[in-house]
GUDOLO-846475 format. One line per 4 residues: number of its first residue (from 0); for each residue y, x, z of N, C-alpha, C. Coordinates in steps of 0.001 Angstrom, whole numbers, plus 500000, padded with zeros to 6 digits. Last residue first. Example, Ala and Ser with C-alpha at 12.3 -4.5 7.8 and 13.67 -1.06 7.14 Angstrom:
# residues 2
1) 497750,512850,507080,498940,513670,507140,500030,512900,507870 ~ 494310,513190,507800,495500,512300,507800,496700,513200,507800
***
This chain:
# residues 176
175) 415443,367093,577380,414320,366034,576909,413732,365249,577911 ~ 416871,368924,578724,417556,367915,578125,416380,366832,577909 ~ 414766,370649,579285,415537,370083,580142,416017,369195,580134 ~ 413934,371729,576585,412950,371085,577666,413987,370149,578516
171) 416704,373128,576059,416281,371768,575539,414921,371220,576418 ~ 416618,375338,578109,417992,373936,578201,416738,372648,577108 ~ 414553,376435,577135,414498,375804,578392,415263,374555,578598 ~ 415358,376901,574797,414407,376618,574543,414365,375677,576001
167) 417669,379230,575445,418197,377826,574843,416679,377034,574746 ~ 416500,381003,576745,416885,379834,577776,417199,378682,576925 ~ 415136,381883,574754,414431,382009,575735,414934,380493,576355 ~ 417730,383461,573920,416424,382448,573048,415898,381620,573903
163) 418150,384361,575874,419434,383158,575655,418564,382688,574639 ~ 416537,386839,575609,416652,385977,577034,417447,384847,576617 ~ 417084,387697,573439,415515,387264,572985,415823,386393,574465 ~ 419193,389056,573205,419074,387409,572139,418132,387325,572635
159) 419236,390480,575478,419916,389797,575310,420007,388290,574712 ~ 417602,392190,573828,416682,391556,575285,417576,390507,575485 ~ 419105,393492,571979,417683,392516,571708,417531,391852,572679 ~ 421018,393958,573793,421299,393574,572888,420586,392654,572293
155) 419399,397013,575053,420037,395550,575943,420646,394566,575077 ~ 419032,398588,572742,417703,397719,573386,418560,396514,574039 ~ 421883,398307,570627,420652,399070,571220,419458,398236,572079 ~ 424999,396162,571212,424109,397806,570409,422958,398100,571096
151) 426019,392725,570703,426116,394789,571465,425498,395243,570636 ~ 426639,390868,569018,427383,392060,569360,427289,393264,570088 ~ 424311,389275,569801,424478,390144,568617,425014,390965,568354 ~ 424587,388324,572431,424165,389441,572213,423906,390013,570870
147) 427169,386366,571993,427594,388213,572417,426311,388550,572558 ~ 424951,384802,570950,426459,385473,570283,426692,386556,570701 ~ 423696,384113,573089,422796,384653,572015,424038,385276,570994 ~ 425680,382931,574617,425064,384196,575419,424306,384904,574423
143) 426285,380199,572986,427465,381764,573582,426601,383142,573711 ~ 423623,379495,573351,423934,379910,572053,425590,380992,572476 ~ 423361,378972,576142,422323,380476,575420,423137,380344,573873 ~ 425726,377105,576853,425489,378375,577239,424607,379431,576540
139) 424927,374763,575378,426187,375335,575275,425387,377200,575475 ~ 423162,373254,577354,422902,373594,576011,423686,374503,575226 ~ 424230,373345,580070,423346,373627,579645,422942,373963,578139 ~ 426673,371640,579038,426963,373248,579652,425759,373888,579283
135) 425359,369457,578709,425882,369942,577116,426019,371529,577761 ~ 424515,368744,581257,423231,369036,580139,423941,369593,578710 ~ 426728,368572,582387,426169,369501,583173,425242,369968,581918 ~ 427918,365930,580840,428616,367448,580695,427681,368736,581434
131) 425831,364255,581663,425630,364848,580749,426359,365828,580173 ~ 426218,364391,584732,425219,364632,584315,425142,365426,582860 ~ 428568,363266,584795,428123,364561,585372,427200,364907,584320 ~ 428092,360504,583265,428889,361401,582843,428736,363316,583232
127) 426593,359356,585086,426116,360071,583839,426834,360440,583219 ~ 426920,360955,588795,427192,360134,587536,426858,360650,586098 ~ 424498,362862,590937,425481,362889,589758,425716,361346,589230 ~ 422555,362960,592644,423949,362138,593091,424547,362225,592068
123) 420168,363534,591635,420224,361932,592285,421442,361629,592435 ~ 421306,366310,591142,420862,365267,590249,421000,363803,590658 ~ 421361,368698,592750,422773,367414,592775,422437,366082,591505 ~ 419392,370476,592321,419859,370123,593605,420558,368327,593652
119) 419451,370593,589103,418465,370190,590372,418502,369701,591562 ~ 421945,371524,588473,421484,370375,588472,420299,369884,588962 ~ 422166,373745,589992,422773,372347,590693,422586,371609,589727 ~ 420550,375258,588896,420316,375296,589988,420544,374104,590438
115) 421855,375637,585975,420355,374896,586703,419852,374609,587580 ~ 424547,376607,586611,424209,375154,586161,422931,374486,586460 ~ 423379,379118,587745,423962,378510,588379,423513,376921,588034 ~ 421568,379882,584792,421296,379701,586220,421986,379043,587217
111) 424468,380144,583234,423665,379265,583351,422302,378901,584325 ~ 425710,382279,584518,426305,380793,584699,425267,379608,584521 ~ 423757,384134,584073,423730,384000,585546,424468,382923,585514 ~ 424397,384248,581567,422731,384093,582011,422915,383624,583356
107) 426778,384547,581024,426326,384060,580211,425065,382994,581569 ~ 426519,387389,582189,427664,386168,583358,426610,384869,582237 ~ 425103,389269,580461,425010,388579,581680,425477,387600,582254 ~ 427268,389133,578448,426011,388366,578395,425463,387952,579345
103) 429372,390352,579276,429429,389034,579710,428232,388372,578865 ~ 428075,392717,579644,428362,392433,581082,428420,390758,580802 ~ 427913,393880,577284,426391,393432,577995,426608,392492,579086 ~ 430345,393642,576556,429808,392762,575830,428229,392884,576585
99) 431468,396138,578083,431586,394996,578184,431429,393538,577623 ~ 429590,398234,577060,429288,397334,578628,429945,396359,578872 ~ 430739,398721,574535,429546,397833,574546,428867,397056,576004 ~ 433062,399803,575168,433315,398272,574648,431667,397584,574812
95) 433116,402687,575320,433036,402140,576617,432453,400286,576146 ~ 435268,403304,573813,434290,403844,574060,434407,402756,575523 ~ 437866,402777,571823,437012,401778,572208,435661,402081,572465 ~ 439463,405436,572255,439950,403935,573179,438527,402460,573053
91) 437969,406793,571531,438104,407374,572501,438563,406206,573231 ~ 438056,406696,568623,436913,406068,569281,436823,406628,570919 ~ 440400,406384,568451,440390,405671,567726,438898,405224,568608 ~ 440539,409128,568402,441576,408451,569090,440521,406994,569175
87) 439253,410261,565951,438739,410565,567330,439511,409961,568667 ~ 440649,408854,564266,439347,408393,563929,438556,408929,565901 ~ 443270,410969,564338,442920,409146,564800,441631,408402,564717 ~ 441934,413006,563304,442778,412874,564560,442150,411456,565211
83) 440634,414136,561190,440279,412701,561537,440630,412675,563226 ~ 442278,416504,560611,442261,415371,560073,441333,414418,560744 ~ 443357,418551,563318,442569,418238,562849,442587,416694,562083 ~ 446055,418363,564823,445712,419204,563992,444437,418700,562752
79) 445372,417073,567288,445894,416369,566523,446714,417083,565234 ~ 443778,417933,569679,442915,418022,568429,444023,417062,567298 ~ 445005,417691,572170,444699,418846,571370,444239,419177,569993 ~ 444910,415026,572130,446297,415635,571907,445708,416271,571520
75) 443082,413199,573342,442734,413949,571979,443711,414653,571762 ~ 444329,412480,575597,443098,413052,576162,442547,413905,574684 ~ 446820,410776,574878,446735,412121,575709,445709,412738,575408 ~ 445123,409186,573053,446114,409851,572786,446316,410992,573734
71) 444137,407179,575359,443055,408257,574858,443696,409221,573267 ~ 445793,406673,576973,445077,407558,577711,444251,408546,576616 ~ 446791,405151,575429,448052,405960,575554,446901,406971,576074 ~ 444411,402968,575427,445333,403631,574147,446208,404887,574547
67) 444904,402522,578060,443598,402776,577255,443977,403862,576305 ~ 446985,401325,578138,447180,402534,579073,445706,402980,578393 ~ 446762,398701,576637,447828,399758,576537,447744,401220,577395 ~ 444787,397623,577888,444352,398165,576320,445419,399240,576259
63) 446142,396622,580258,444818,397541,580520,444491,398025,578563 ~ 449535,397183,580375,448298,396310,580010,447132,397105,580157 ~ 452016,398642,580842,451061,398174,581586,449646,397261,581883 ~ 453363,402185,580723,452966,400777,579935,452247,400124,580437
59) 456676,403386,580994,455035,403392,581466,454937,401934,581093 ~ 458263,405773,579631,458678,404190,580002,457198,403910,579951 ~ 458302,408739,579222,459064,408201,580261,458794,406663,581056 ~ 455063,409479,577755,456371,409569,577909,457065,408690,579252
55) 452386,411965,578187,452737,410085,578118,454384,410385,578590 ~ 452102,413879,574778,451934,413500,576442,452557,411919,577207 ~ 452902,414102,572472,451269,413217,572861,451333,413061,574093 ~ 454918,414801,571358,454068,415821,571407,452989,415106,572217
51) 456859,413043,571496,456030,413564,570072,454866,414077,570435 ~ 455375,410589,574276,456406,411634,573451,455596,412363,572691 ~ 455205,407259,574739,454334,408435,574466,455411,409708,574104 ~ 456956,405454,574941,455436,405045,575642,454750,406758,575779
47) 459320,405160,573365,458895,406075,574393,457762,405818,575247 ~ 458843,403382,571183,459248,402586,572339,459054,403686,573536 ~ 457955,405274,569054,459411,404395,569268,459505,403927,570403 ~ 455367,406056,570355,456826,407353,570343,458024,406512,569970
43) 454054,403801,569812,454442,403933,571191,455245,405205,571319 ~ 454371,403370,566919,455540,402584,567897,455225,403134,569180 ~ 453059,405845,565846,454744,405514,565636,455100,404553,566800 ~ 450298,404803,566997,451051,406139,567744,452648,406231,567636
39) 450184,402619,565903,450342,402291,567005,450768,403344,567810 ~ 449921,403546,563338,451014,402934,563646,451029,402624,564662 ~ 447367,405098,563344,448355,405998,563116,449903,404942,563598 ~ 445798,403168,563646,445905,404262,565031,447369,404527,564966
35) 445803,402079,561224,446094,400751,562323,446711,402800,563839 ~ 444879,404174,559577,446191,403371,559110,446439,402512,560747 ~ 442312,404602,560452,443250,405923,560385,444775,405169,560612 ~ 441221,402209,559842,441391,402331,561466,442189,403599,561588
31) 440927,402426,557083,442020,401369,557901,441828,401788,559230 ~ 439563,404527,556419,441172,404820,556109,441357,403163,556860 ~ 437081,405879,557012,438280,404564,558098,439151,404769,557648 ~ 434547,406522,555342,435612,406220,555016,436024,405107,556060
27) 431286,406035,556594,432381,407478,557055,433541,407323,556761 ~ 429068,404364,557730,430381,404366,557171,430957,405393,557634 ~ 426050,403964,558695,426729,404732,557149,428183,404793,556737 ~ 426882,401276,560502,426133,402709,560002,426444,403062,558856
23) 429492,400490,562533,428327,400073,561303,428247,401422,560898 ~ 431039,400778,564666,429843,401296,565002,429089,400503,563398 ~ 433656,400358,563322,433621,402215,564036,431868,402283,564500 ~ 434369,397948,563400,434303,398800,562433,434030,400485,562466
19) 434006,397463,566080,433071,396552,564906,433077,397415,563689 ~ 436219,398713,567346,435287,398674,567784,433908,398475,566344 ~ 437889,397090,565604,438243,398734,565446,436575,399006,566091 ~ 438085,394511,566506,437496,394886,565263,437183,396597,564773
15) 438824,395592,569444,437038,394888,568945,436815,394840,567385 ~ 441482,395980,569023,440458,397208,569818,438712,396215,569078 ~ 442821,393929,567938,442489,395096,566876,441449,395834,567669 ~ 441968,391652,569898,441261,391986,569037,441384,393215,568124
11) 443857,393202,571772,442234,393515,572052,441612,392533,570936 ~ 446474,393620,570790,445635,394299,571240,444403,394110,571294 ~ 446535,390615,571094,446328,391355,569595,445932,392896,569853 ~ 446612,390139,573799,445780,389126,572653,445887,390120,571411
7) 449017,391597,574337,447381,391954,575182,446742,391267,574023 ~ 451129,390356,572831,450484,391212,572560,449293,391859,573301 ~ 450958,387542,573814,450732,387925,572220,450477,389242,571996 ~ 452058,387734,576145,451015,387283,576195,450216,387702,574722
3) 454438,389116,575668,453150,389963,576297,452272,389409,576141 ~ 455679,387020,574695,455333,388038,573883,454418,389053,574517 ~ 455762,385103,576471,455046,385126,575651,454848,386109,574602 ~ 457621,386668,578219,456323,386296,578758,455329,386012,577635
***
């Protein structure tokens, strides 16, 4: 149990640094994301996850990074001739990563709406204890939400920091 737990967890940070390291500009040398692909292809042909020849092997895998991975091995097979095999593996499993760094900016925005809502509503009845875990949530929240929006890419990213700017400015009105 705990070793699955350890490995979804290491899975998906190598997928986000692989991610991190696959969208900075100007970089053409991945000899480490060549090196990280290439050993995750050895163990899933050791653990029959995969057979030599790329197609998905006998013993089915069940984490959502793991079937990612195996999917996007199948889906480059053809091209595993070509030297930057794993570089096209590589960005085949972490395509997709930036909706899920817009998505939990959002939740970000919409938790903290929530929080504002009820503290409006539920103010007169809170204890100051409520209260002031409700006003740290409040304060808490745009600096998370201004984090993952550094991490995406492209216009939704800016709008991202510039809305959790925005709110961390509000939270403090609020607080004051």
């Amino acid at each position: 149990m705990l070793i699955k737990l350890f490995s979804k967890i290491y899975l998906g940070v190598v997928r986000f640094f692989i991610y991190r390291s696959l969208s900075r500009k100007g970089k053409t040398n991945f000899k480490e994301v060549h090196e990280i692909i290439e050993k995750f292809e050895k163990k899933l042909i050791e653990d029959k996850h995969l057979n030599p020849d790329l197609t998905e092997g006998p013993v089915p895998v069940y984490s959502k990074q793991s079937i990612r991975l195996v999917d996007a091995f199948v889906t480059k097979r053809v091209a595993k001739q070509e030297d930057d095999f794993y570089i096209q593996v590589a960005r085949a499993w972490v395509s997709g990563y930036e909706k899920k760094i817009h998505k939990a900016g959002l939740i970000t925005f919409i938790l903290f709406l929530i929080c504002w809502f009820l503290a409006i509503i539920f103010n007169q009845y809170m204890t100051n204890l409520a209260e002031d875990l409700l006003h740290l949530v409040l304060f808490i929240l745009p600096f998370v939400g201004f984090i993952i929006g550094i991490l995406g890419r492209g216009w939704k990213a800016i709008v991202l920091c510039g809305l959790n700017f925005l709110l961390h400015i509000i939270s403090a009105i609020i607080i004051l």
